[in-house]
Every structure is written in structure tokens, then in C-alpha cells.
C-alpha positions as MATLAB code, in Angstrom:
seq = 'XXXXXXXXXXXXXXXXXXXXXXXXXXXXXXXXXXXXXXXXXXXXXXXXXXXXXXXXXXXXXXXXXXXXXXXXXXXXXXXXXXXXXXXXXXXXXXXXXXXXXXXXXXXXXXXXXXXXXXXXXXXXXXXXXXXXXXXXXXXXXXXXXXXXXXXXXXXXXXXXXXXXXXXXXXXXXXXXXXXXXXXXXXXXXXXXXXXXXXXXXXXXXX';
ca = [
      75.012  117.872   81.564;
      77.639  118.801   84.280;
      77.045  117.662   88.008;
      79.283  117.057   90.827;
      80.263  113.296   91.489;
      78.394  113.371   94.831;
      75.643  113.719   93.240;
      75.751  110.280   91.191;
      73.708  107.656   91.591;
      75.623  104.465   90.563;
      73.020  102.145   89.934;
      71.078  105.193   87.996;
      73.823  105.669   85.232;
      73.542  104.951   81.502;
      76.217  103.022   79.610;
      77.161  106.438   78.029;
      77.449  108.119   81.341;
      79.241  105.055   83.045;
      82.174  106.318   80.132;
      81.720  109.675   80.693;
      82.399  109.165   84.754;
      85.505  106.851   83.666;
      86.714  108.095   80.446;
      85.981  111.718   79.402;
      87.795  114.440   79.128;
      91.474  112.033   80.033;
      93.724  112.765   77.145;
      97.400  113.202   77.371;
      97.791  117.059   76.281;
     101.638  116.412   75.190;
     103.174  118.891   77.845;
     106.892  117.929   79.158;
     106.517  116.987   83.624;
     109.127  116.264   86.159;
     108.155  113.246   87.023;
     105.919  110.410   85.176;
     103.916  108.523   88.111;
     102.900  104.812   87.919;
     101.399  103.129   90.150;
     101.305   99.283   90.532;
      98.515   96.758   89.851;
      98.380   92.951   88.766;
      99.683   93.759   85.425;
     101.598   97.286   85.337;
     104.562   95.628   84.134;
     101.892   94.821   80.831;
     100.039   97.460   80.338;
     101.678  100.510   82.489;
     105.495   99.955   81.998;
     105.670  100.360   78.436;
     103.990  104.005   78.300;
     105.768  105.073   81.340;
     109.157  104.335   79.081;
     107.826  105.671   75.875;
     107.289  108.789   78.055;
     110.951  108.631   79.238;
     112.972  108.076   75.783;
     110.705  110.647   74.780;
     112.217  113.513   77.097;
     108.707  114.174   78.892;
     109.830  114.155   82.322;
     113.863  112.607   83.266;
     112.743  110.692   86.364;
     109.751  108.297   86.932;
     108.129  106.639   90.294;
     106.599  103.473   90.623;
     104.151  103.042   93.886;
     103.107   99.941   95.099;
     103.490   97.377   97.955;
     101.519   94.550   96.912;
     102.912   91.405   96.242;
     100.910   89.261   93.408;
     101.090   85.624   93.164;
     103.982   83.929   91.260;
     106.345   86.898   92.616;
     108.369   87.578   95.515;
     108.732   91.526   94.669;
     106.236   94.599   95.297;
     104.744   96.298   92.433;
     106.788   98.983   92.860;
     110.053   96.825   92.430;
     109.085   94.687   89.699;
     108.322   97.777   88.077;
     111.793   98.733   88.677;
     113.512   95.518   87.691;
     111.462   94.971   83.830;
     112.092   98.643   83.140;
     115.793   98.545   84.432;
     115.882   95.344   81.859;
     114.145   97.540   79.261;
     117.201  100.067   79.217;
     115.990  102.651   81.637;
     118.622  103.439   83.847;
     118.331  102.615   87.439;
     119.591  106.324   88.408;
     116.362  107.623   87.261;
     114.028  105.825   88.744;
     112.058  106.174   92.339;
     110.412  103.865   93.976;
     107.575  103.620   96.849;
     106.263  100.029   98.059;
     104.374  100.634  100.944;
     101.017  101.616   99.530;
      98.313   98.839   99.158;
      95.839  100.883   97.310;
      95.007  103.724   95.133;
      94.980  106.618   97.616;
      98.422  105.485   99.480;
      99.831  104.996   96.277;
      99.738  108.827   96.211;
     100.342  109.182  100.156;
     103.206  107.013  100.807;
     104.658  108.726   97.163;
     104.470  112.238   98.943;
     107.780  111.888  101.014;
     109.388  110.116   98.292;
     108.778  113.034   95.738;
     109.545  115.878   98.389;
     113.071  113.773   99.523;
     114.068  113.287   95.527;
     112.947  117.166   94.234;
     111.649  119.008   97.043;
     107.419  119.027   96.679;
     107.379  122.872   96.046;
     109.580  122.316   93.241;
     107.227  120.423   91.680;
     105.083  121.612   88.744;
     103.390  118.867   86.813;
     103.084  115.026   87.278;
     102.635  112.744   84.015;
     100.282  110.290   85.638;
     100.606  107.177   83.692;
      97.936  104.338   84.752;
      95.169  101.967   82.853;
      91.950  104.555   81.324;
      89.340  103.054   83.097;
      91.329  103.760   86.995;
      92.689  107.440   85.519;
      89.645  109.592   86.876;
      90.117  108.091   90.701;
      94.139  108.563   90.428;
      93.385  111.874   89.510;
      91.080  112.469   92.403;
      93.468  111.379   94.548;
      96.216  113.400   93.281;
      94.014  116.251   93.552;
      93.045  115.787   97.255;
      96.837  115.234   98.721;
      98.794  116.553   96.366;
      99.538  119.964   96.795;
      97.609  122.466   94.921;
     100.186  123.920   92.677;
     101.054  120.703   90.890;
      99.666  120.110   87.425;
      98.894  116.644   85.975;
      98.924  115.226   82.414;
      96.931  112.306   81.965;
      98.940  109.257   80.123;
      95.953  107.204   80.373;
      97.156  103.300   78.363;
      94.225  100.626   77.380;
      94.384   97.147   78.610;
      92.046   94.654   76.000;
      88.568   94.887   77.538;
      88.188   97.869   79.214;
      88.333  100.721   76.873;
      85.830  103.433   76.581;
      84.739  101.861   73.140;
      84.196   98.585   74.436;
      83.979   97.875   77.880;
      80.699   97.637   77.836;
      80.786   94.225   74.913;
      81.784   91.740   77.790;
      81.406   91.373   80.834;
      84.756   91.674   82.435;
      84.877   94.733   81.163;
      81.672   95.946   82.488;
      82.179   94.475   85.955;
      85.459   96.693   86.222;
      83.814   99.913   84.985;
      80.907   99.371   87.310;
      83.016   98.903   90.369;
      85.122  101.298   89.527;
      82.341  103.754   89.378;
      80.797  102.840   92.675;
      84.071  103.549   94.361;
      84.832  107.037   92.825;
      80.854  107.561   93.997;
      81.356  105.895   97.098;
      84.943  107.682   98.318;
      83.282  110.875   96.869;
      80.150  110.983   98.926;
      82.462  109.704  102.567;
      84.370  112.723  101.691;
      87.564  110.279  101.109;
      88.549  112.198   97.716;
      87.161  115.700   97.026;
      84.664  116.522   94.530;
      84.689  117.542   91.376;
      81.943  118.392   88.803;
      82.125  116.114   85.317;
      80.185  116.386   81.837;
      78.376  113.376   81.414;
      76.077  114.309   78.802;
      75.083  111.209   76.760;
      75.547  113.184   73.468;
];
């Protein structure tokens, strides 16, 4: 069954439709980008970092960006430039990487990246993003990407697993299904207030 996001009721979904919403239809399709997009969270540096280099030594895109301005406990740096330190430690070279730490949240993370992309490449050079961010939080990066990007650019979805909030299991504890509920209600919720544009999803249970 297809049906635009709006049209979700949050507290009406199924298990098998709360992983539809979050997971479906995410997969990496292997094409080559210009850039490879992170953006922070609590534990990027974990889960985040190490795709966003595999993508590198790999030749899919020769430049990445990290986004993010908050500072977590225990740390004096941004997202964005612990990021940049662990993967500068990791061997990527510090040439190559971009950095934005203004944004507090998913949707500046993809604002306050917008004058950082256009000063490094030029935006209308720009013809596909590798988006590289934890599977349950891909679908609302997308969104987001979608709405202020412009139009043109393409996205691949590098979408990496943290421990318990994968599509296959998310719902088997409850941390996991406290995160894919809440993230749920806000793709709803910034949907409906016309925040992030709409889109229409498969979330047939079978």
C-alpha cells in the first residue's frame, strides 16, 4: 500500500509499517558521488565515521562533510570537528575533508551545509550526495535533503546499523522501539507542518 507521509497516523502504525516508514526502500545502490555527507550525533564517530571512510578508500566520492555543532558531554569539540579529528587519525587526509558546525539538528545539518558545499564545488556542480547516517534517521535526512537541496542533486543512501535499532530488531527492546517511534512521529509531525515536503512510501505489511 503506497500513501503519502501526511497521511500517517503515528499512533495507528503496525510494527511492520513503523519499518517500512524508517527502513524501506534505503539501500546503498553502489553509484560513485562527489561528496559523502555525515552528519553528527552522540556517537558518529562509532557508528558513522567508519562507513563514511570505507566510502572514501573506496573511490566513491574524493571529498566528505561532516555537519554538526553540538557539543556532547566529555568533549570540548562539535560533532563536526571530532568527526574531523578521529578520521584525520584514521588516515584520511585533512585536505579532503569539509566541515560545518553550526547546525544543532537534522534540517540545519543540511542548511548550514548548503554554503559550505556551494563555496568548496559550486552547488550546480553538484550531481549526487552519498548520504552516510544511522538506518533508522536515513528517511528524515533524506527528506531534508530533498526539501533544500536543490533539485538536480541525486542521493545514495549509505545507511550503517548501530546495535538496537535495525529494521530486524528494533522492535526486541525497548530502546530500540522508543527511537523508531519518535523518530516516526517527527517525520509525521515535520511532514504534516509542512517543515519537510512530502513524499508517498510503500508500507505494505507484506
Amino acid at each position: 500500500m503506497k500513501i503519502n507521509i501526511s497521511q500517517l497516523q503515528p499512533d495507528k502504525l503496525s510494527d511492520a509499517q513503523l519499518t517500512n516508514l524508517l527502513f524501506k526502500n534505503l539501500e546503498d545502490d553502489n553509484v560513485e558521488g562527489d561528496i559523502i555527507f555525515v552528519p553528527g550525533s552522540s556517537k558518529a564517530v562509532i557508528y558513522r565515521l567508519p562507513k563514511a571512510i570505507q566510502l572514501y578508500n573506496e573511490g566513491r566520492a574524493k571529498k566528505i562533510l561532516f555537519s554538526g555543532g553540538v557539543i556532547w558531554e566529555g568533549t570540548s569539540l562539535t560533532e563536526a570537528q571530532l568527526l574531523k579529528q578521529r578520521a584525520i587519525e584514521l588516515g584520511i587526509p585533512e585536505e579532503v575533508i569539509l566541515t560545518e558546525d553550526l547546525s544543532l539538528h537534522t534540517k540545519e545539518n543540511v542548511l548550514s551545509s548548503l554554503l559550505i558545499l556551494d563555496r568548496a564545488f559550486e552547488l550546480h556542480k553538484i550531481k549526487r550526495i552519498l548520504v552516510v547516517t544511522t538506518s533508522y534517521h536515513m528517511r528524515r535526512t533524506l527528506l531534508n535533503l530533498k526539501t533544500f537541496m536543490p533539485d538536480w542533486i541525486q542521493y545514495s543512501m549509505c545507511p550503517v546499523d548501530d546495535n538496537t535499532t535495525k529494521a530486524y530488531n528494533w522492535f526486541e527492546n525497548p530502546y530500540g522501539r522508543n527511537r523508531v517511534e519518535m523518530e516516526a512521529n517527527k517525520i509525521i509531525k515535520y511532514v504534516k507542518q509542512g517543515s519537510i515536503m512530502d513524499e508517498m512510501i510503500d508500507i505494505s505489511e507484506c
